[in-house]
C-alpha positions in Angstrom: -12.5 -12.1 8.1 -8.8 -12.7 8.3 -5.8 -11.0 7.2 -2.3 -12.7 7.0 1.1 -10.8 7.8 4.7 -11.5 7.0 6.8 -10.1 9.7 10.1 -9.7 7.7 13.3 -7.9 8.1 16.3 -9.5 5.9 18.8 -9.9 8.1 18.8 -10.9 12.4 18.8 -8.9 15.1 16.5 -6.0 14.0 13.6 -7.2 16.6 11.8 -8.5 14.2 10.2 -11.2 17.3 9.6 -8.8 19.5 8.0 -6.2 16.8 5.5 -9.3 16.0 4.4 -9.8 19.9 3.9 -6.2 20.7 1.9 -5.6 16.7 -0.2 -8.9 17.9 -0.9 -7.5 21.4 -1.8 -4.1 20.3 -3.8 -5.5 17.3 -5.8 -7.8 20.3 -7.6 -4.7 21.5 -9.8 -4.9 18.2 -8.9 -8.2 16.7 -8.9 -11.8 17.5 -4.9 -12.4 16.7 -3.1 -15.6 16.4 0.6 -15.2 16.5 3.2 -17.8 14.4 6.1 -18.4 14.6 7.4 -19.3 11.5 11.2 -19.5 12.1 11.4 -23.2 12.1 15.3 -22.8 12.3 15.7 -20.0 15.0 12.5 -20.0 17.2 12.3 -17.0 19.5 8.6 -16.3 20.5 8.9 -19.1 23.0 11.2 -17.0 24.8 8.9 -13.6 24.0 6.0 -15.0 25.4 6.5 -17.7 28.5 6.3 -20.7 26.0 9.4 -22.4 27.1 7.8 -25.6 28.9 5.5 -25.5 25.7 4.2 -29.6 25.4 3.4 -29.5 21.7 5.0 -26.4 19.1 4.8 -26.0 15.4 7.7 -28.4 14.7 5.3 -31.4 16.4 2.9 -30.6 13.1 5.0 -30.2 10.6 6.4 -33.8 11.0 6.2 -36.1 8.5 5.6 -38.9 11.1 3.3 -36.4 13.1 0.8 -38.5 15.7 -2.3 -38.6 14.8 -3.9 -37.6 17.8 -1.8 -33.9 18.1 -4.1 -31.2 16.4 -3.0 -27.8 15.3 -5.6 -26.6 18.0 -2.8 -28.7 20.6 0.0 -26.1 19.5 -2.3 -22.7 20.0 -1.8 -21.2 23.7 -4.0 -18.4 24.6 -1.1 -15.9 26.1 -1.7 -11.9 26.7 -4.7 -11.9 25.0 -3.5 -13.5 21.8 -3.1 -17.6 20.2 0.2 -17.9 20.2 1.7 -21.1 18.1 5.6 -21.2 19.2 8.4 -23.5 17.4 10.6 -25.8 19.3 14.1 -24.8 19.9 15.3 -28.6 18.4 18.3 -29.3 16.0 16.7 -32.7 15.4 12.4 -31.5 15.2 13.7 -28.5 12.9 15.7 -31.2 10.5 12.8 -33.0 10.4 10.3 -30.6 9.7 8.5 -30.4 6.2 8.0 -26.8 5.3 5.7 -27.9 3.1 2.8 -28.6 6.2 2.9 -25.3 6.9 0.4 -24.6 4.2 -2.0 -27.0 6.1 -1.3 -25.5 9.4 -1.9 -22.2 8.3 -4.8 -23.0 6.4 -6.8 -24.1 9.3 -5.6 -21.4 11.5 -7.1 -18.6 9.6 -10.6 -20.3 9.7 -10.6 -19.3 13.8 -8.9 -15.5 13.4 -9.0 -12.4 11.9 -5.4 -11.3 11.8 -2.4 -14.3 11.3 0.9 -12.2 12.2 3.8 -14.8 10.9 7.1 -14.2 12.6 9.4 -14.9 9.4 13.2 -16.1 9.4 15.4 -13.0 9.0 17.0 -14.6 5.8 15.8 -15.3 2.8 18.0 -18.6 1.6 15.5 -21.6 2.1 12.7 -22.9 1.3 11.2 -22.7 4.7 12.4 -19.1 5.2 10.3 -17.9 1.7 7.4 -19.9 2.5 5.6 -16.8 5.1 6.5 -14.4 2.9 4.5 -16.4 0.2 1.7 -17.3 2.3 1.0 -13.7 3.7 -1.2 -11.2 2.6 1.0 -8.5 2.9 4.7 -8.0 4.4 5.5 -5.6 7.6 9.1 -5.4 7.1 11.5 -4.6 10.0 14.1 -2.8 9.6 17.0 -0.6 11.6 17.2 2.9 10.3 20.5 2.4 8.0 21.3 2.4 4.6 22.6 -1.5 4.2 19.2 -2.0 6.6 17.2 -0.4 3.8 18.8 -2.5 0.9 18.2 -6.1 3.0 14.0 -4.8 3.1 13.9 -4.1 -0.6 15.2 -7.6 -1.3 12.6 -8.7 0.9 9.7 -6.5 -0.7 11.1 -7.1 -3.8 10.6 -11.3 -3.1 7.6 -10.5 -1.6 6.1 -8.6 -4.6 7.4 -11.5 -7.0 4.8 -13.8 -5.4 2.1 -11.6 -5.2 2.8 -10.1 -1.3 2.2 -6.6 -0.7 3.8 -4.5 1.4 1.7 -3.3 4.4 4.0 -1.2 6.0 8.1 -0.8 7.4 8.8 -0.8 11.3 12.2 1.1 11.7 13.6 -0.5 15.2 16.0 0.5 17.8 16.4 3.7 16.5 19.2 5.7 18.8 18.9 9.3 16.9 15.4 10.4 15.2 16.7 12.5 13.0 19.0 10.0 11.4 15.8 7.8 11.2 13.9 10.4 9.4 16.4 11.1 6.9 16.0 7.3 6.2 12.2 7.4 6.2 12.3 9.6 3.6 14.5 7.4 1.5 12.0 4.3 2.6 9.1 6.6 1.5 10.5 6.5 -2.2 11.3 2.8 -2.4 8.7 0.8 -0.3 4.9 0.0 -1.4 3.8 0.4 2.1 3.4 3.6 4.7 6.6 4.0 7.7 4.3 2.6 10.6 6.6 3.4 13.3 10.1 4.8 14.7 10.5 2.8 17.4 13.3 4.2 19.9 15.7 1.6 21.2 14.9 0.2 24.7 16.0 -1.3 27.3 12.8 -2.3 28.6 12.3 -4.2 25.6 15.3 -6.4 26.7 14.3 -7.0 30.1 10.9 -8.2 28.6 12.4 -11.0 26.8 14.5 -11.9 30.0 11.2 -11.5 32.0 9.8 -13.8 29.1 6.8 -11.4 28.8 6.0 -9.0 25.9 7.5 -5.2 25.8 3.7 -4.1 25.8 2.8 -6.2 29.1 6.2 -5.4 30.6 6.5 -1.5 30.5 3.3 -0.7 28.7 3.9 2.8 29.0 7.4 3.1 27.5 7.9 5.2 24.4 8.9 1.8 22.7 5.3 0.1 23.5 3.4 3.8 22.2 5.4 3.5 19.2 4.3 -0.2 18.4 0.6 1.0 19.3 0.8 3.5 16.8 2.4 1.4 14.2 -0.5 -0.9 15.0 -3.5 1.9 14.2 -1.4 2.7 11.0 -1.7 -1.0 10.1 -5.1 -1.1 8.0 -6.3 -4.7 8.2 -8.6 -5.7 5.8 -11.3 -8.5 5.9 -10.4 -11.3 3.4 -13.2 -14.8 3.5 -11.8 -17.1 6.0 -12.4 -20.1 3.7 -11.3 -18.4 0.2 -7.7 -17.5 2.1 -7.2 -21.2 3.9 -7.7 -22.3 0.1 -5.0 -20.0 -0.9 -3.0 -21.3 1.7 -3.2 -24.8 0.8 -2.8 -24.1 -2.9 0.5 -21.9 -2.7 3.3 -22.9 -4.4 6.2 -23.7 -2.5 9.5 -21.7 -3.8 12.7 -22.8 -4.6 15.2 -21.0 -2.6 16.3 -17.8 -4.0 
């Protein structure tokens, strides 16, 4: 079985990484997770996860000279109980990427998983930043609890939808007053395919993580920020999809222009 997930927000700075590592870690307790990251341009779960001396990274297979002796199994590193496949933090790797190869890369990675959580750009302007959103399953789309916040998801749901994507769920982040975040769950309620998974309270020890270079759930895994990301987590209905049938989809998905 294997599910993919777009982890998707519509603009930067929402925690979109960080909401990917702590779903993939959570998800871990049941699943056998493999987490991506899919920003090509701005690669952060490097920096989430300890991956900074990382030998071989998604950019390494999405080359079009790539060697022939690096495997996609050379970019997967078993950290905090999940395969994590980082991107390089490169000008010159990202500028020679091929977006295109991600379909292959993806493709063989859901024959050795059950959930594929893919850390998306935060814009929507390229082809590489579409491409996730395309390949996934479904969308989790993160989002501050704000009115502008709201309108940036829809336009992802909205691209998501026109490709086929559903919407799993929205993951409201860094939320400073709950009550303004419910009014705005209500709103979210209305507009979005998918259930609120989570109000996740804005944390400092979700900071310090990243400078420790370790997730928020391994760092302080009794801070209301991890609960609320395990919650969101046993909200997050994973369903089994045929490991081959879903690589073929993967290889067969047609690559958008930008939109």
């Amino acid at each position: 079985m294997v599910e993919a997930f777009a982890v998707a927000s519509g603009k930067g700075g929402t925690g979109k990484t960080t909401t990917t590592v702590a779903l993939g870690m959570a998800l871990a307790d049941e699943y056998d997770v493999t987490v991506v990251d899919a920003d090509t341009g701005m690669a952060n779960l490097l920096f989430h996860t300890g991956l900074t001396d990382a030998d071989t990274t998604l950019h390494d297979l999405l080359v079009a000279d790539r060697d022939p002796d690096v495997s996609v199994a050379d970019a997967v590193y078993d950290r905090f109980g999940m395969s994590v496949v980082p991107c390089g933090t490169s000008l010159a790797a990202f500028e020679e990427a091929d977006p295109d190869r991600l379909r292959e890369v993806v493709a063989e990675l859901a024959a050795d998983t059950d959930v594929l959580l893919l850390d998306s750009p935060a814009a929507l302007g390229s082809k590489s930043a579409v491409l996730p959103v395309v390949l996934a399953d479904r969308v989790v789309v993160v989002l501050q609890p704000t009115i502008p916040a709201l309108s940036d998801g829809l336009k992802v749901q909205e691209y998501a939808h026109s490709y086929g994507t559903d919407t799993a769920g929205v993951v409201f982040n860094k939320v400073h007053d709950p009550d303004e975040a419910a009014g705005v769950a209500e709103k979210t309620d209305r507009y979005f395919d998918g259930p609120t998974l989570a109000s996740v309270p804005d944390s400092d020890a979700a900071r310090a993580a990243r400078r420790e270079g370790v997730p928020l759930l391994a760092h302080a895994p009794d801070s209301d920020a991890a609960r609320a990301y395990r919650e969101a987590a046993r909200k997050l209905d994973v369903r089994s999809g045929e490991s081959d049938a879903v690589a073929d989809r993967f290889r067969s998905a047609v690559i958008p222009d930008s939109p």
